[in-house]
mmCIF file as gemmi writes it, N, C-alpha and C atoms, coordinates in Angstrom:
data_model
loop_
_atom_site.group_PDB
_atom_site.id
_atom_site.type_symbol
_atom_site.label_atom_id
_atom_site.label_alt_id
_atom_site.label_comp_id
_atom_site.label_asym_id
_atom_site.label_entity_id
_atom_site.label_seq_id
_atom_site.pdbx_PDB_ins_code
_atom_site.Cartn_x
_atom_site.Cartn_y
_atom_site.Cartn_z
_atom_site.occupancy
_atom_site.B_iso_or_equiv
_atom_site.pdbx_formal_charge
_atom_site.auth_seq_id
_atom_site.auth_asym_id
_atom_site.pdbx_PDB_model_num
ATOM 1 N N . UNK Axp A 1 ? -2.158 4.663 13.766 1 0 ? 1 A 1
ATOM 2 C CA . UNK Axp A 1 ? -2.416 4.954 12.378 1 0 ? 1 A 1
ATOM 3 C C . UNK Axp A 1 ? -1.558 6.134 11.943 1 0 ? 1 A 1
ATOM 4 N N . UNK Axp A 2 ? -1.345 6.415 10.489 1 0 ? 2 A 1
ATOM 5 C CA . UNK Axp A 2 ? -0.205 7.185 10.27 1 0 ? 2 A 1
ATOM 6 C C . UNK Axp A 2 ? -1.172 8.228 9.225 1 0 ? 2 A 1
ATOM 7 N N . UNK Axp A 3 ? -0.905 9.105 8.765 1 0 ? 3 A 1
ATOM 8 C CA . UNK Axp A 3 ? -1.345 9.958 7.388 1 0 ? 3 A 1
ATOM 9 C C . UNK Axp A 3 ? -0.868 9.323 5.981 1 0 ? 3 A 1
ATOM 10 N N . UNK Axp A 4 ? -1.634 8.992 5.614 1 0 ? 4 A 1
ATOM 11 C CA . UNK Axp A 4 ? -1.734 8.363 4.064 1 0 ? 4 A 1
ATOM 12 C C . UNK Axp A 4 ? -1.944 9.33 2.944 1 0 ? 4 A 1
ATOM 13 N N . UNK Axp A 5 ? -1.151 9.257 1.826 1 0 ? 5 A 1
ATOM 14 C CA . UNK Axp A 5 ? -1.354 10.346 0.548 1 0 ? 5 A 1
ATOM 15 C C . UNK Axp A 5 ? -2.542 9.96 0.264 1 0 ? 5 A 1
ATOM 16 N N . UNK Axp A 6 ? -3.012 8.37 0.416 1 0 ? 6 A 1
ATOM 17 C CA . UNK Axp A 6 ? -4.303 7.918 -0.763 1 0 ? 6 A 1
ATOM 18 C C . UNK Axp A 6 ? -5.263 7.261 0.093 1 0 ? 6 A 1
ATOM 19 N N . UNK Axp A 7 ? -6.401 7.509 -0.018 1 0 ? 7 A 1
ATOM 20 C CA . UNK Axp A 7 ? -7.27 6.374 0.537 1 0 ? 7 A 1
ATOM 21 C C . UNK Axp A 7 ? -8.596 5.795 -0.544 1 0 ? 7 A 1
ATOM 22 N N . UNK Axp A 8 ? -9.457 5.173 -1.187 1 0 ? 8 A 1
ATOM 23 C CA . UNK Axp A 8 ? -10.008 5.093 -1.665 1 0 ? 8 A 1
ATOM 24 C C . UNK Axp A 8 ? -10.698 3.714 -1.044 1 0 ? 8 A 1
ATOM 25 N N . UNK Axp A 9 ? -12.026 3.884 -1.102 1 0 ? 9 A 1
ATOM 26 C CA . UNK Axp A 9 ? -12.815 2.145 -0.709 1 0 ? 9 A 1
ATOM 27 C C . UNK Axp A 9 ? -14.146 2.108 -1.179 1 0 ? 9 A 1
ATOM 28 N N . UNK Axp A 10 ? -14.664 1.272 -1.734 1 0 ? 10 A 1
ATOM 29 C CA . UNK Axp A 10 ? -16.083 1.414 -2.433 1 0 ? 10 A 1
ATOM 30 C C . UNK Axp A 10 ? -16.928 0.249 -2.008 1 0 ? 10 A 1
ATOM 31 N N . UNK Axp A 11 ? -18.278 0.048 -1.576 1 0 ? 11 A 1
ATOM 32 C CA . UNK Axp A 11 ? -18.79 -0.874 -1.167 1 0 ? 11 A 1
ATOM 33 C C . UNK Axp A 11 ? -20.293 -0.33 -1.258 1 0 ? 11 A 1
ATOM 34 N N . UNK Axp A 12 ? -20.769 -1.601 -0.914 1 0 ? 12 A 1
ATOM 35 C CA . UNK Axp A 12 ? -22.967 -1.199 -1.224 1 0 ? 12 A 1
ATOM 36 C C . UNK Axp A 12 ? -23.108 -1.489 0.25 1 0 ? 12 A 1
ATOM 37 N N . UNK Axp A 13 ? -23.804 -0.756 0.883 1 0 ? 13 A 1
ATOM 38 C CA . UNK Axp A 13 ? -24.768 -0.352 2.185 1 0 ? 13 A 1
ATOM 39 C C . UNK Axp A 13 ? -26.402 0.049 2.185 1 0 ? 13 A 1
ATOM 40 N N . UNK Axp A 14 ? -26.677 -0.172 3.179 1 0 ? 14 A 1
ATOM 41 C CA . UNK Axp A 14 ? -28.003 0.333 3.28 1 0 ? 14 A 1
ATOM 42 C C . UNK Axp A 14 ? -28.146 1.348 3.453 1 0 ? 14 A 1
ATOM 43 N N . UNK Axp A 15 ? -29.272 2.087 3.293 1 0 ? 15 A 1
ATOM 44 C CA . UNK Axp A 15 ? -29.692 3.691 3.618 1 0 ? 15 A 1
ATOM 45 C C . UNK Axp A 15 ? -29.044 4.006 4.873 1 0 ? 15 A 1
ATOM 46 N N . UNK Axp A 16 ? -29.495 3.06 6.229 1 0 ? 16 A 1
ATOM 47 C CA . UNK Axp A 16 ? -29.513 3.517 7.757 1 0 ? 16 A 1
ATOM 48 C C . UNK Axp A 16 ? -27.752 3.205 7.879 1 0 ? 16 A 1
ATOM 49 N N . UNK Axp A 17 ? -27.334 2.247 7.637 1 0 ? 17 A 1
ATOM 50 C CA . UNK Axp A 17 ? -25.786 1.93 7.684 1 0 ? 17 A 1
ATOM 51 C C . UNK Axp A 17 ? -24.826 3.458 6.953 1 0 ? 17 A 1
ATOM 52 N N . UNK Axp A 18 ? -25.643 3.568 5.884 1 0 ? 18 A 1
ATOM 53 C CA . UNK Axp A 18 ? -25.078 5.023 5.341 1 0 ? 18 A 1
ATOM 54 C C . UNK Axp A 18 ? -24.619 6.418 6.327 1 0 ? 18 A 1
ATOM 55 N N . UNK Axp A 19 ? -26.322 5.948 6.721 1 0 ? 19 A 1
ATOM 56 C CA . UNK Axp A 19 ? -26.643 7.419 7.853 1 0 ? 19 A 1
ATOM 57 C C . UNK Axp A 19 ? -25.685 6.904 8.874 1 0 ? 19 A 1
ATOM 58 N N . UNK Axp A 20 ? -25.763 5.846 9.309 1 0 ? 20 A 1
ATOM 59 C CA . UNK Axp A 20 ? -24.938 5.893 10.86 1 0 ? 20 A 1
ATOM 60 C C . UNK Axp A 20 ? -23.475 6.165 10.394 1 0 ? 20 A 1
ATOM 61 N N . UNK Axp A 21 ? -23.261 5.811 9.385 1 0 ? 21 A 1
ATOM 62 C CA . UNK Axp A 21 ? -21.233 6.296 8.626 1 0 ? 21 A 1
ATOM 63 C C . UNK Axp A 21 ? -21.238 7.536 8.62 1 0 ? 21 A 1
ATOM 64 N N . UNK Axp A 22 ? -22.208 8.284 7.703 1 0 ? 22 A 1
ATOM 65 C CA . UNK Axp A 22 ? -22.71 9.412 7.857 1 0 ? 22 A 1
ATOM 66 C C . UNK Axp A 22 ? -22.325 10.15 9.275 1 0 ? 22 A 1
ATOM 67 N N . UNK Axp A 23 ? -22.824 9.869 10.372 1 0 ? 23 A 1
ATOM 68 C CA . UNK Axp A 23 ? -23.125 10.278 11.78 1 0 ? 23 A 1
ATOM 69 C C . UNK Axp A 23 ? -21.364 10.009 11.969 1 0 ? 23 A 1
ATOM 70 N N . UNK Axp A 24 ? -21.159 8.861 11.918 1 0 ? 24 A 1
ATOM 71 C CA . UNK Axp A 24 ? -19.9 8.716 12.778 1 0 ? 24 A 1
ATOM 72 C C . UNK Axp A 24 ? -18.624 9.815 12.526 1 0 ? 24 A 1
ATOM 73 N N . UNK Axp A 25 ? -18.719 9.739 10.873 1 0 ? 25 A 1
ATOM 74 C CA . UNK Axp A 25 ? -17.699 10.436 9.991 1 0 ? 25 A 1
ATOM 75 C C . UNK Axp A 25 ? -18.006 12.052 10.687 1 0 ? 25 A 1
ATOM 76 N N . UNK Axp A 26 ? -19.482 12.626 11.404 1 0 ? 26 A 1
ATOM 77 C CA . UNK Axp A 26 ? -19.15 13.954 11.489 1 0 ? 26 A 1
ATOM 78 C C . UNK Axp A 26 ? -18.709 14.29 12.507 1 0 ? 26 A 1
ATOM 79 N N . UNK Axp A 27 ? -19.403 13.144 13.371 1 0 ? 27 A 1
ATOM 80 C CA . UNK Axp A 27 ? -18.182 13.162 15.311 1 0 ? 27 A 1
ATOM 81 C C . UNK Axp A 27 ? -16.94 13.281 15.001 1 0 ? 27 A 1
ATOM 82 N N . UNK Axp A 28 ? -16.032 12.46 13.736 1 0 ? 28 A 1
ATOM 83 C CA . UNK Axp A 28 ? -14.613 12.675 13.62 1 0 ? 28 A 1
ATOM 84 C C . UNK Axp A 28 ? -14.252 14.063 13.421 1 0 ? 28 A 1
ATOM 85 N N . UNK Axp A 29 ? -14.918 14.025 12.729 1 0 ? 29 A 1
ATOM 86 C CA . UNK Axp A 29 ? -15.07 16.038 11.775 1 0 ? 29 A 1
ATOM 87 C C . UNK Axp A 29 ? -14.384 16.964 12.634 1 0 ? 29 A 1
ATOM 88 N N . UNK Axp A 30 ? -16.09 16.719 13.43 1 0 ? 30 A 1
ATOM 89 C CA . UNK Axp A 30 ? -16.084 17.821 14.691 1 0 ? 30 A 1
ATOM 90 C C . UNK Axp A 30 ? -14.517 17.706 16.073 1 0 ? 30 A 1
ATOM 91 N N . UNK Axp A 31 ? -14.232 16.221 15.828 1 0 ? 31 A 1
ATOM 92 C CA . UNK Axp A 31 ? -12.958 16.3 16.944 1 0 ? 31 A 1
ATOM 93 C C . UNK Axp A 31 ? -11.559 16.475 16.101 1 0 ? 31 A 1
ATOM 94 N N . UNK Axp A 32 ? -11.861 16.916 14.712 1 0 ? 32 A 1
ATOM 95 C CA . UNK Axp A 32 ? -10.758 16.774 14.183 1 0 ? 32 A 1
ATOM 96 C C . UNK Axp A 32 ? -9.744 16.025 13.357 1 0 ? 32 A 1
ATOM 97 N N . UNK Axp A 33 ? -9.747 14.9 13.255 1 0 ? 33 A 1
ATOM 98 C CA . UNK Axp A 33 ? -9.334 13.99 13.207 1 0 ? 33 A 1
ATOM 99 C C . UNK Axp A 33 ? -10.204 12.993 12.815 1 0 ? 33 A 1
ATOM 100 N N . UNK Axp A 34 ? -10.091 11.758 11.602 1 0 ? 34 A 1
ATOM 101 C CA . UNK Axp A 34 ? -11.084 11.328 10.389 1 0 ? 34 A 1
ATOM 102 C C . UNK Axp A 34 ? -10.022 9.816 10.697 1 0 ? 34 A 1
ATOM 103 N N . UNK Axp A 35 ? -10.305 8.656 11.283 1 0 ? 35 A 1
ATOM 104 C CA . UNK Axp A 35 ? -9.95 7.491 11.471 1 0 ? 35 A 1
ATOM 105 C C . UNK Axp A 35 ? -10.711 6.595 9.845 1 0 ? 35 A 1
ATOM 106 N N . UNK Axp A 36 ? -9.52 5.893 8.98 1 0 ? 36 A 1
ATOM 107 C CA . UNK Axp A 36 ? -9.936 5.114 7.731 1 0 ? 36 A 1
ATOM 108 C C . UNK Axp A 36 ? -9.156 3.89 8.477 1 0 ? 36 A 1
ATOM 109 N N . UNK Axp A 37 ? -9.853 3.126 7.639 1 0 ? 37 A 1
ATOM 110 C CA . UNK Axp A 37 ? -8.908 1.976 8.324 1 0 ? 37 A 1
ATOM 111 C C . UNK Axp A 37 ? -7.367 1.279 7.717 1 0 ? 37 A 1
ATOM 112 N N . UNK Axp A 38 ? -6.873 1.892 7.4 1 0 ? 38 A 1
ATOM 113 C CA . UNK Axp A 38 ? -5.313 2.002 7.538 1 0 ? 38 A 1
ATOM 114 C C . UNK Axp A 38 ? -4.858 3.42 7.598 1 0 ? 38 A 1
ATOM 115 N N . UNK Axp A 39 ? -5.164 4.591 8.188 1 0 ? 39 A 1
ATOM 116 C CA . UNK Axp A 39 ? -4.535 5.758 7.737 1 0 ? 39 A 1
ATOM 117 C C . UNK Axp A 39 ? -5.584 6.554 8.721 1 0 ? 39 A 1
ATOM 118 N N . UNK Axp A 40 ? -5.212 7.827 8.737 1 0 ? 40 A 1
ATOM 119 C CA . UNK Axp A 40 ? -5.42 8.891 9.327 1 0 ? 40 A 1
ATOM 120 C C . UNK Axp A 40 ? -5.932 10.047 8.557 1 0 ? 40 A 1
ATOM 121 N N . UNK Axp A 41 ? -6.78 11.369 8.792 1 0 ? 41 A 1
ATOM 122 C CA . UNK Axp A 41 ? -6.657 12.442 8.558 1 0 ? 41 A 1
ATOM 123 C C . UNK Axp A 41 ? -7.642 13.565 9.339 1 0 ? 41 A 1
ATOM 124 N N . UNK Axp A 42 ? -6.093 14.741 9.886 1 0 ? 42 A 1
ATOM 125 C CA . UNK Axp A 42 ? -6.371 15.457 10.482 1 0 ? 42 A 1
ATOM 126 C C . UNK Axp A 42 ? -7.137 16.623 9.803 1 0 ? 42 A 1
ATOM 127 N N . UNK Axp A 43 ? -8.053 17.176 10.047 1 0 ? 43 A 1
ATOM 128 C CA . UNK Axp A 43 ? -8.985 17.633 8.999 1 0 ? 43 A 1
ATOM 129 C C . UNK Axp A 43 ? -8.753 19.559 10.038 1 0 ? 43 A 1
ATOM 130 N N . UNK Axp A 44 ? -8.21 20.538 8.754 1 0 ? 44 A 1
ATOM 131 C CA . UNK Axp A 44 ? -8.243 21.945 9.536 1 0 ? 44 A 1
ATOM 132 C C . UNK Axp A 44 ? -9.409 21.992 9.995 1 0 ? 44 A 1
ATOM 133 N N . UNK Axp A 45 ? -9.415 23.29 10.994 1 0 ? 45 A 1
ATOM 134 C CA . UNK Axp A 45 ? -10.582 24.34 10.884 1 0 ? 45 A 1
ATOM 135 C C . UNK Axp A 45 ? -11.544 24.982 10.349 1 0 ? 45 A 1
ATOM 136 N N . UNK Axp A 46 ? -10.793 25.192 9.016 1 0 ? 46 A 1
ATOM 137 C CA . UNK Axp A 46 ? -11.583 25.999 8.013 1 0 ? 46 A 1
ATOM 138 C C . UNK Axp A 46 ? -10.969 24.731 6.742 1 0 ? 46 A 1
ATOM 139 N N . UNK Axp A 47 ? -12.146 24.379 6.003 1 0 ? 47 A 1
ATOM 140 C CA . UNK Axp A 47 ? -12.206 23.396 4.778 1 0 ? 47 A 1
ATOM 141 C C . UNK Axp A 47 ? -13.159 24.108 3.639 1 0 ? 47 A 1
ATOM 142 N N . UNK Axp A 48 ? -12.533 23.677 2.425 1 0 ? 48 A 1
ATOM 143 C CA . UNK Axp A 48 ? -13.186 24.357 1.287 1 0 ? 48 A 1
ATOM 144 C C . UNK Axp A 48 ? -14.382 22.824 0.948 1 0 ? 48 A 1
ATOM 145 N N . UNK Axp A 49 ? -15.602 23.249 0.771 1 0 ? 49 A 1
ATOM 146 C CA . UNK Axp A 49 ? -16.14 22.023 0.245 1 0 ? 49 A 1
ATOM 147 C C . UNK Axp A 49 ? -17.15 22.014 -0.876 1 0 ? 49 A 1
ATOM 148 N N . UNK Axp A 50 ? -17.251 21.101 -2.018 1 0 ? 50 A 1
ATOM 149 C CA . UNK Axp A 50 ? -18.369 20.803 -2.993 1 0 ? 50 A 1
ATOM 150 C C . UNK Axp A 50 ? -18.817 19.987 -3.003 1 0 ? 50 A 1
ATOM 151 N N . UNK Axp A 51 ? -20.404 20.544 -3.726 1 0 ? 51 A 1
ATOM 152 C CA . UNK Axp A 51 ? -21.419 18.957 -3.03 1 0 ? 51 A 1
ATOM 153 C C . UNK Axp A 51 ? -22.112 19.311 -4.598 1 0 ? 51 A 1
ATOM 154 N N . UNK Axp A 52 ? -22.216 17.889 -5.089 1 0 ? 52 A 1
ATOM 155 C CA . UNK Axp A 52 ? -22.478 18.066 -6.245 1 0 ? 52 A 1
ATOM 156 C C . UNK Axp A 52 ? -23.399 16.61 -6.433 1 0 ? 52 A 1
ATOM 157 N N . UNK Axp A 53 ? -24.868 16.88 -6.949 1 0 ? 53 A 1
ATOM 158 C CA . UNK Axp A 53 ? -25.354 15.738 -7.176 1 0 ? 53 A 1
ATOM 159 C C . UNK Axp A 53 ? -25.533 15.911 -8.732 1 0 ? 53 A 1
ATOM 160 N N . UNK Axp A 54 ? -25.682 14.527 -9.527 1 0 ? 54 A 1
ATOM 161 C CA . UNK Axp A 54 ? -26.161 14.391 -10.884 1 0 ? 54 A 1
ATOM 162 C C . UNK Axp A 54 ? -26.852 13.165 -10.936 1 0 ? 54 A 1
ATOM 163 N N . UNK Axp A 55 ? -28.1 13.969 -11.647 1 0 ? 55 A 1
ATOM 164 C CA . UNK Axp A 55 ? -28.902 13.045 -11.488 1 0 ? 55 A 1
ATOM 165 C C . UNK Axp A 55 ? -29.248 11.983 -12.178 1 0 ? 55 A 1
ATOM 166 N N . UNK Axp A 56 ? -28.885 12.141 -13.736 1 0 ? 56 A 1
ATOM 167 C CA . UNK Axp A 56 ? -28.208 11.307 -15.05 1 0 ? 56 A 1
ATOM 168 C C . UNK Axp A 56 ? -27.548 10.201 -14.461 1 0 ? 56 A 1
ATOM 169 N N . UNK Axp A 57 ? -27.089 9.997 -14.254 1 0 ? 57 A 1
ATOM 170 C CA . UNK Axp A 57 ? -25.964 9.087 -13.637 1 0 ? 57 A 1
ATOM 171 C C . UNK Axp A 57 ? -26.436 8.452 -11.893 1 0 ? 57 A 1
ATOM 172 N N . UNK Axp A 58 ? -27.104 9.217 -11.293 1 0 ? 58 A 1
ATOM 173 C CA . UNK Axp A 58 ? -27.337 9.234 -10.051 1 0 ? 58 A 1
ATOM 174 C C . UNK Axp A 58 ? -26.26 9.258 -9.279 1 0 ? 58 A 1
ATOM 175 N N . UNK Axp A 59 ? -25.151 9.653 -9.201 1 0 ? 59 A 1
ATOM 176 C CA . UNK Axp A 59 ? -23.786 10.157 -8.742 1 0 ? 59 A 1
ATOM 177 C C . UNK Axp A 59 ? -24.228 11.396 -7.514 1 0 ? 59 A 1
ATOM 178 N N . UNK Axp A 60 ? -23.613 11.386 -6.3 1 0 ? 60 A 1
ATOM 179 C CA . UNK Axp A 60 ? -23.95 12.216 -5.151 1 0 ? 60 A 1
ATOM 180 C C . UNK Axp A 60 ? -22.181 12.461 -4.633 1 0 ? 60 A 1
ATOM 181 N N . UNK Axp A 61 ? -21.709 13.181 -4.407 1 0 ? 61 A 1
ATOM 182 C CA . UNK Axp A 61 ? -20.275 13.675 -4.184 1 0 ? 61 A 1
ATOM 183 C C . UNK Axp A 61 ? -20.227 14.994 -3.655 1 0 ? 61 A 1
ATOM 184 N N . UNK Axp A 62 ? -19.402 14.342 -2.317 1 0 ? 62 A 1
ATOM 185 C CA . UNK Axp A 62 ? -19.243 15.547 -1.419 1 0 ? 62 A 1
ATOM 186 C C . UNK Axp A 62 ? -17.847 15.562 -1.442 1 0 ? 62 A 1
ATOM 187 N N . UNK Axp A 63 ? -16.859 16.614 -2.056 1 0 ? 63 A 1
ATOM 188 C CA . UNK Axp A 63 ? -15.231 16.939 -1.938 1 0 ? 63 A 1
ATOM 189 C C . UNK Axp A 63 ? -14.983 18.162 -1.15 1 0 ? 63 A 1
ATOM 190 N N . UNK Axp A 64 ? -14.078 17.769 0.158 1 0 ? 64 A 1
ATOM 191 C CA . UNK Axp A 64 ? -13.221 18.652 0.931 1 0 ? 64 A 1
ATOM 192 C C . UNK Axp A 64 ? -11.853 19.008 0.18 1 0 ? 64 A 1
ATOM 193 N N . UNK Axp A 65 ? -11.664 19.96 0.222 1 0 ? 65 A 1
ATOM 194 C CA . UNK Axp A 65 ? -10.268 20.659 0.366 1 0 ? 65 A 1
ATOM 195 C C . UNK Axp A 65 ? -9.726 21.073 0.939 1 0 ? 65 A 1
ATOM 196 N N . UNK Axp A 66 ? -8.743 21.419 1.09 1 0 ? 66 A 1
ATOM 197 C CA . UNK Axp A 66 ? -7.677 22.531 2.166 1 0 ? 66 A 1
ATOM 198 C C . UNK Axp A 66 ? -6.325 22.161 1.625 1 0 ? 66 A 1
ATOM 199 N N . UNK Axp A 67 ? -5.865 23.389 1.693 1 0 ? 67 A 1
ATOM 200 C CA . UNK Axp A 67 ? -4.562 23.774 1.426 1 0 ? 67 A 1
ATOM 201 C C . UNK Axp A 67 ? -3.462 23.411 3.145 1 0 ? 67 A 1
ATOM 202 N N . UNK Axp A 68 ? -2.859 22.543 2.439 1 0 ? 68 A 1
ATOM 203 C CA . UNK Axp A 68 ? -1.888 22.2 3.468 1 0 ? 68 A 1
ATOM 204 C C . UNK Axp A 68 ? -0.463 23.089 3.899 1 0 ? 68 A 1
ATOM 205 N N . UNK Axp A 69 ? -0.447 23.844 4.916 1 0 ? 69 A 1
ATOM 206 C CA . UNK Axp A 69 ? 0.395 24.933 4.889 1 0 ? 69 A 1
ATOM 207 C C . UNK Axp A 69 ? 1.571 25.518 3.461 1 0 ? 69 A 1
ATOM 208 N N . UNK Axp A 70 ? 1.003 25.478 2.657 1 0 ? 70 A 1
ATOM 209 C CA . UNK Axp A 70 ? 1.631 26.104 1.404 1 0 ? 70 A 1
ATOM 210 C C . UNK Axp A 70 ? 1.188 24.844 0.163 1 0 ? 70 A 1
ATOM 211 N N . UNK Axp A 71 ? 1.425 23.678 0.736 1 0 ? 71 A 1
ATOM 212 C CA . UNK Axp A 71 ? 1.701 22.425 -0.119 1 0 ? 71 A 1
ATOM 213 C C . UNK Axp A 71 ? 0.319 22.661 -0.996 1 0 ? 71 A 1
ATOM 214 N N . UNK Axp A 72 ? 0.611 21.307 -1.956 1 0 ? 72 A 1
ATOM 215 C CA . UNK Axp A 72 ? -0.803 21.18 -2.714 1 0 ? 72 A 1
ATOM 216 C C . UNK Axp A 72 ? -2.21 20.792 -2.005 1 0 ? 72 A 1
ATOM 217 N N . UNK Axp A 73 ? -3.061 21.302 -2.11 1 0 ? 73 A 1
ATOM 218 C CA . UNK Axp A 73 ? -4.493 21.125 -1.999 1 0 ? 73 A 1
ATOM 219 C C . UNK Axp A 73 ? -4.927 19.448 -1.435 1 0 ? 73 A 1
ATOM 220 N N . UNK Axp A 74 ? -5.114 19.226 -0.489 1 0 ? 74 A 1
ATOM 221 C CA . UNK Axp A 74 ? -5.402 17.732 -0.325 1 0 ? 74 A 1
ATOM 222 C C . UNK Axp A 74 ? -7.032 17.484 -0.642 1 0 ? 74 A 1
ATOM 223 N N . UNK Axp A 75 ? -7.423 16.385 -0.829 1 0 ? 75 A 1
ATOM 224 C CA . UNK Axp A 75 ? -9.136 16.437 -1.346 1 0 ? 75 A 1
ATOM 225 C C . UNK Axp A 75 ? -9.141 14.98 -0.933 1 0 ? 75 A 1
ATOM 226 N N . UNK Axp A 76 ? -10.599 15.037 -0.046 1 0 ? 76 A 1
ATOM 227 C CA . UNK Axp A 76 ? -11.124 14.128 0.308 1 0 ? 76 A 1
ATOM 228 C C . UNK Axp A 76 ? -12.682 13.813 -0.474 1 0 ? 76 A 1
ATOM 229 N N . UNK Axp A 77 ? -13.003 13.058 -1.204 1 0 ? 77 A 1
ATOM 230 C CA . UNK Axp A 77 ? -14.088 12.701 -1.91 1 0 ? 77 A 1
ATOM 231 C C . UNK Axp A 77 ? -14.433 11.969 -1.062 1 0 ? 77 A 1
ATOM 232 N N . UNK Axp A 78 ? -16.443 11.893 -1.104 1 0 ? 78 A 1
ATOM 233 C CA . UNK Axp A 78 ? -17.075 10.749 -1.139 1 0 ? 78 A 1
ATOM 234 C C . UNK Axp A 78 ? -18.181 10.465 -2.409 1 0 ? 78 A 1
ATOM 235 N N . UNK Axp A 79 ? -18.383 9.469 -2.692 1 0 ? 79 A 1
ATOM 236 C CA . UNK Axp A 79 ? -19.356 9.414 -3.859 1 0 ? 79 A 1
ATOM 237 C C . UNK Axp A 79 ? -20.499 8.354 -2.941 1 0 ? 79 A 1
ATOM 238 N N . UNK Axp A 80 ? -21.718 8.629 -3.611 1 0 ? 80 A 1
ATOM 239 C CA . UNK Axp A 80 ? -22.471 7.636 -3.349 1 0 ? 80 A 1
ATOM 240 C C . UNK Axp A 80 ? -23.65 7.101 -4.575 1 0 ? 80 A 1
């Protein structure tokens, strides 16, 4: 797998299917490294993050950041 500028994928799951993506996505976290299925991302040490729920809408969004050695800001969203 290579590093991708873009990734985006949207789909309906169950609560427990959530949680276990949930679970899997933080083992990647923790080793570093975030497997999508075409693409890659190596995730720093230190990440800027916002977690923002609304409840109007019922919208739940968790966005990472980090500054890529000088470059622009990369951001990883999830919505649910």
């Amino acid at each position: 797998m290579h590093e991708s500028d873009e990734y985006e994928e949207e789909f309906t799951t169950t609560r427990d299917e959530l949680a276990a993506l949930l679970a899997d996505l933080a083992t990647e976290v923790r080793a570093g490294r975030v497997e999508l299925k075409h693409s890659a991302i190596t995730i720093p040490d230190e990440v800027d993050v916002e977690l923002e729920y609304e409840a109007d809408d019922g919208e739940f969004e968790l966005e990472v950041t980090w500054d890529e050695e000088g470059a622009k800001t990369k951001e990883r969203t999830m919505r649910g």
